[in-house]
N, C-alpha and C positions, 0 to 999 in steps of 0.2 A: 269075430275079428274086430279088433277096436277101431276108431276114428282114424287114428294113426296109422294102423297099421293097412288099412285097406288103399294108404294113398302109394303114389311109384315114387320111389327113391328121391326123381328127379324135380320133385316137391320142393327138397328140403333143401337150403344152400345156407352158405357160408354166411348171408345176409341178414338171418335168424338169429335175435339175440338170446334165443334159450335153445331150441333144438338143433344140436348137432351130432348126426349120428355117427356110432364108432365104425361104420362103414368109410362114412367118408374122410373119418379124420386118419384112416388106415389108407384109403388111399392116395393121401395126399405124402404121408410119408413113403410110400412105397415109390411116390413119383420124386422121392426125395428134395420138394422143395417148400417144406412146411411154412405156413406163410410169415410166421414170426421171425423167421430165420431171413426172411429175403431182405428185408429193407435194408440190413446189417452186411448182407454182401453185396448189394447196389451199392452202399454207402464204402464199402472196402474197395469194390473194384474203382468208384470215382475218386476214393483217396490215392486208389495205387498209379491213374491218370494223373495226379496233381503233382503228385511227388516225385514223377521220373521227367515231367516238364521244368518242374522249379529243378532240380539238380543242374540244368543250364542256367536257369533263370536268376535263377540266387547265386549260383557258381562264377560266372561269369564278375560280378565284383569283389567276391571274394578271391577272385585271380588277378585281380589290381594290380599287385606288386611285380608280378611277373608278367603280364602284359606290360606294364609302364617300361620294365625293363629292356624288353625283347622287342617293344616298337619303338619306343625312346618317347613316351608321352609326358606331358605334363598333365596335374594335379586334373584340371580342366576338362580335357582329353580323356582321361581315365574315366571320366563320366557318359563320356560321350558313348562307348561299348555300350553300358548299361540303358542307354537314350535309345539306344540301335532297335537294342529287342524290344522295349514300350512302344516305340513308333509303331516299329508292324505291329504288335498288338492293337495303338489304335485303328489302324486302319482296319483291321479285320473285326473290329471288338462287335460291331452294328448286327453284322452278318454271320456272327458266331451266335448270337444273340436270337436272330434269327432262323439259323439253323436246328437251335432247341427246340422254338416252338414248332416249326412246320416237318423235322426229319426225325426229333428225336435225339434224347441226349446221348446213346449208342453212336448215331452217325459221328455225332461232336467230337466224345472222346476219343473216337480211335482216326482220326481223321487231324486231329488237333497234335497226338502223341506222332502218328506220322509225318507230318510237315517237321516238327523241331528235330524228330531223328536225322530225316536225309540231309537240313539242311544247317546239322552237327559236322556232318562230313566235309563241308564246303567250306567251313571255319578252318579245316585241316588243313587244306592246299593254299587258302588266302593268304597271301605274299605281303599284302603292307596293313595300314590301318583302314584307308577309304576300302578296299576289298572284303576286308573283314567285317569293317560297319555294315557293307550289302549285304553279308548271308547272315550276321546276326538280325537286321531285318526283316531279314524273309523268315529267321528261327522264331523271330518272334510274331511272326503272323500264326503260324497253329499254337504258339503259346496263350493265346487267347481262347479259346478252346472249352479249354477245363474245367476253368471258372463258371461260367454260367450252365455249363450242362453238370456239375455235380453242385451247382444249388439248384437246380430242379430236379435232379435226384431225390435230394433231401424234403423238397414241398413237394415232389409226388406220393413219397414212400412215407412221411414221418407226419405223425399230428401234432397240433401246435404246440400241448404241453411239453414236446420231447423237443422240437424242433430249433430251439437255440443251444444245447447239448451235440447234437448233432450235426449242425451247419459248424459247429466249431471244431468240433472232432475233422467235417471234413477240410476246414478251412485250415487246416495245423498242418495238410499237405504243402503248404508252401515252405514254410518254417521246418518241417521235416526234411524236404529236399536240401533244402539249404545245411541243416545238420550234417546229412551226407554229404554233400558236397563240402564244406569244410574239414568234413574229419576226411574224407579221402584226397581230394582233388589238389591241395597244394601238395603230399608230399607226394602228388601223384604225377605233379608238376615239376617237383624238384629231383626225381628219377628217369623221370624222361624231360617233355614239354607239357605245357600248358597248355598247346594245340591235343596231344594225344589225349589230354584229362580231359578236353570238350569231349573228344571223338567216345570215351570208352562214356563217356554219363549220358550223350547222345544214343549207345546204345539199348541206354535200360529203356526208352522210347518204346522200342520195337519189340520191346518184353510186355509194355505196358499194349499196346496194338493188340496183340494175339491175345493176352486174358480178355480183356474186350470185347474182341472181337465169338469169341469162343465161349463167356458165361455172363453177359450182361443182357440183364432181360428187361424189356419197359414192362411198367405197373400195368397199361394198357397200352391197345396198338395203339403206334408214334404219332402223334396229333400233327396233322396236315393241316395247315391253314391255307384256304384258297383265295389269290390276291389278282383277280383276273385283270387288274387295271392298272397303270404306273399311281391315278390318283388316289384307288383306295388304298392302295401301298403307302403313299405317302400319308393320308389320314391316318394311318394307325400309326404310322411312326411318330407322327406329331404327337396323338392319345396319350403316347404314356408319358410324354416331356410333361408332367405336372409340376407346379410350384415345389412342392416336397422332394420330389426326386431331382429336380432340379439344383436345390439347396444340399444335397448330401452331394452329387455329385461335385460340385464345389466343394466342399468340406473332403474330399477324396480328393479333390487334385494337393490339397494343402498336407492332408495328415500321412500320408506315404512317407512323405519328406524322411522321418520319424527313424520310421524302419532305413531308408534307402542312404541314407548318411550313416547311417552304424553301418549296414552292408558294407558301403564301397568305403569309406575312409578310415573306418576303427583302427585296421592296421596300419594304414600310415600314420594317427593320429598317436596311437599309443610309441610309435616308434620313433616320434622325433619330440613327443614333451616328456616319455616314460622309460624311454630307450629298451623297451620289451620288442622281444624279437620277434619272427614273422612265424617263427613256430609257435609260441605263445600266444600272440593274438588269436593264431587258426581256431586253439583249443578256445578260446575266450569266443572265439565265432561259435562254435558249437555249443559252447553252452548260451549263447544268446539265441542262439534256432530253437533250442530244446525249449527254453524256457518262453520264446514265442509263443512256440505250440501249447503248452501248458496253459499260458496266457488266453489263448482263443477258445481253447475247452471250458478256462476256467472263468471269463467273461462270460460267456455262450450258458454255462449252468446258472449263472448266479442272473442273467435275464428273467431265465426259465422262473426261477425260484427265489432268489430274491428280489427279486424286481416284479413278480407277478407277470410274466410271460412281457414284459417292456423293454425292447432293445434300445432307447435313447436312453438313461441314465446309465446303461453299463456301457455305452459307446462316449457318453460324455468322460466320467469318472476315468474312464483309462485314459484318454486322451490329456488330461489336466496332469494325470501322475507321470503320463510322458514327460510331459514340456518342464514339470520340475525335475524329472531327473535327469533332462537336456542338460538345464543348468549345471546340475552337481557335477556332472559328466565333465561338462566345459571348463570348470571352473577348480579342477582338481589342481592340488598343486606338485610341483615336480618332485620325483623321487619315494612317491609313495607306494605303501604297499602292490604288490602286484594282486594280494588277498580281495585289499578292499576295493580296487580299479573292478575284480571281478566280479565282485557282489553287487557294486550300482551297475556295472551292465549287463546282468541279468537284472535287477527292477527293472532299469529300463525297458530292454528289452519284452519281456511283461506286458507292459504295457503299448511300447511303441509299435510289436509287433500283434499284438492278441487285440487289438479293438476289430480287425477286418469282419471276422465271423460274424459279429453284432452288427456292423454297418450293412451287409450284405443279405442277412435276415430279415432286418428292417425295409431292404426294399422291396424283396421279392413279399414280402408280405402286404406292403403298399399294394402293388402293382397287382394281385388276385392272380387266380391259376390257369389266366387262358394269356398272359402278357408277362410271365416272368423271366424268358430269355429276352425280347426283347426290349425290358424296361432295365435289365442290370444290362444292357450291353451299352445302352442308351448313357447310362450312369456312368458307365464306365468308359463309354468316348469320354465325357465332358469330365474325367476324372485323370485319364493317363497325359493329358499334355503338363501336368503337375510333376506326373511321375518322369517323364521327359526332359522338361527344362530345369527343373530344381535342383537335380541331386550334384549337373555339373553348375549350374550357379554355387552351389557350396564351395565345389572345389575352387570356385574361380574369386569366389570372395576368401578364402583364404590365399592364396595368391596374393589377391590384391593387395589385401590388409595385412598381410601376414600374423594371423591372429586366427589359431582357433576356436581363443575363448571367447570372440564376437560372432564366430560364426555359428558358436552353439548356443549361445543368447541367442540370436537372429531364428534362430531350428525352434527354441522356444517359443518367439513370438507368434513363427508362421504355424502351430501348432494350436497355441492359443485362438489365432483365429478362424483358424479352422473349426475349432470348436463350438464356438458361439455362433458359425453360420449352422449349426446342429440344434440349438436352441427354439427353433419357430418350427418347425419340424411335430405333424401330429402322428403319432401310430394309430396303427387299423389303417383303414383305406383311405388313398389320398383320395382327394377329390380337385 
């Protein structure tokens, strides 16, 4: 009997970089969960959490037109919805953050998809705008959720050469929802209401819940962090506010803008200097989702690969080709093609929407693998009061000025600076 052969099975493990026996690689298919195949349904099931969140998330500006209609808002007001669901989001962002590390990004997602379902329903029966603004609120308190337990999906499951390929695939969940939700939900709005298109994209919620809850499995059992004091609690929260995280965090309250001005205003925009109509925009919405998402994948690989695994120059580079095609955008003149209106807002889009994946990689990579919910929740407090106040300040400087080719100068600048606060910023580990 050889060396080998005299030892018990229970010798040999997966950990072995040469011996793996066809015992065990038979039984792991028989257990039908062969280990290459899992990362890739972790990584499907937190996309499919991403994407029936954003279907409110991104939905909700893309219903601008017929909310402004059916409340009687102004340009301003129009922003305010969209401010609704960020706020809850900040509020909960810390503690979403924190429920990664200590419960498990399982608890997150299905618990996060739950909140925005039921409180899809309460948008149905809300009667004026202040009632509406409360349950978008509270929608957007589990909309916060997703984000951080399927990026530590992706740093539990994925090693680092794949790992900006993959955060971007999953980060394309936002910009995918949003697709859906524009191709379905205005004319889904213009058949019934607008309240009924929350309710039925509110449902995919509860579809997202049950896969979940039914095939999401942790890498290992769900890391428990024990915080037996208010003061060590508060030491680690402090821990991860580092200079660098700090600086992107700023750089996130500024670069949303980007995205959240093409979300909420495009269609007004293109309808009062282009006279394109609200059906048209929709379609010019989805293809700015589609090409988001392209965006985040195609950021996300070119880190990997041509950047040598460096999320700052592909988070830089996008952001710069935003803010010039801010310009182009603003600065179009009347009557022009609907062709070529479509083509700069897909660049744009490109780039306004596809830097998130790079930004978000970049921190939880900062942050190491025992602090990555709660240093992007951390990130992303000091990131959403951006997302909050900005998008109706747009609307409200057009208003003011009556101009939206200053207001997309204005989109360009705060774009630019946001940028260069990403400048001082080191990868690998903050310190």
């Amino acid at each position: 009997m050889s060396e080998y052969q005299s030892k018990p099975l229970t010798d040999f493990t997966t950990d072995s970089p040469v011996l793996v026996t066809e015992e065990k690689k038979v039984t792991e298919n028989q257990q039908g969960h062969p280990r290459i195949a899992l990362p890739w349904q972790m990584l499907g099931l937190a996309l499919l959490a991403q994407i029936t969140v954003s279907i409110i998330g991104q939905g909700v500006p893309i219903l601008a037109p017929f909310i402004q209609a059916d409340l009687g808002l102004t340009r301003g007001q129009v922003g305010l919805c969209n401010s609704a669901i960020m706020a809850g989001s900040l509020v909960a962002l810390a503690s979403a953050g924190g429920m990664v590390d200590t419960k498990g990004e399982r608890a997150a997602l299905i618990w996060g998809n739950l909140i925005v379902g039921v409180f899809c329903l309460f948008v149905v029966i809300a009667g004026n705008l202040f009632t509406t603004l409360l349950a978008l609120f509270a929608l957007g308190i589990g909309a916060a959720f997703p984000t951080p337990a399927g990026s530590k999906t992706v740093m539990s499951w994925f090693p680092i050469e794949k790992r900006g390929m993959a955060m971007g695939i999953r980060q394309t969940g936002i910009p995918i929802g949003g697709a859906v939700a524009a191709a379905t939900l205005p004319a889904l709005s213009l058949y019934t209401s607008w309240r009924i298109a929350v309710a039925v994209g509110g449902m995919t919620c509860f579809a997202a819940v049950a896969a979940c809850w039914l095939l999401y499995r942790q890498p290992d059992p769900a890391p428990r962090t024990i915080l037996p004091t208010m003061q060590k609690r508060q030491s680690q929260w402090r821990e991860v506010l580092t200079k660098d995280i700090a600086r992107l965090g700023l750089a996130g309250a500024l670069l949303p803008l980007g995205q959240f001005a093409l979300l909420t205003y495009l269609a007004l925009y293109l309808k009062e200097t282009q006279n394109i109509s609200i059906t048209t925009s929709a379609a010019l919405l989805v293809g700015a989702q589609i090409a988001g998402a392209a965006g985040r994948i195609g950021w996300g690989v070119s880190s990997d690969r041509w950047f040598g695994q460096r999320r700052k120059p592909a988070l830089i580079w996008a952001n710069l080709l935003a803010a010039g095609s801010s310009l182009v955008l603003g600065w179009l003149p009347a009557g022009i093609s609907v062709w070529v209106v479509g083509l700069i807002v897909l660049v744009y889009a490109f780039n306004a929407i596809g830097w998130h994946g790079t930004w978000v990689a970049l921190i939880t990579e900062l942050a190491g693998p025992d602090k990555q919910g709660r240093t992007l929740g951390v990130a992303m407090t000091i990131m959403y009061p951006g997302i909050i106040a900005l998008p109706p300040l747009f609307g409200w400087f057009v208003d003011y000025t009556h101009s939206w080719r200053w207001a997309w100068t204005l989109l360009a600048a705060i774009l630019a600076i946001g940028t260069a606060l990403i400048g001082p910023v080191r990868e690998g580990r903050s310190t």
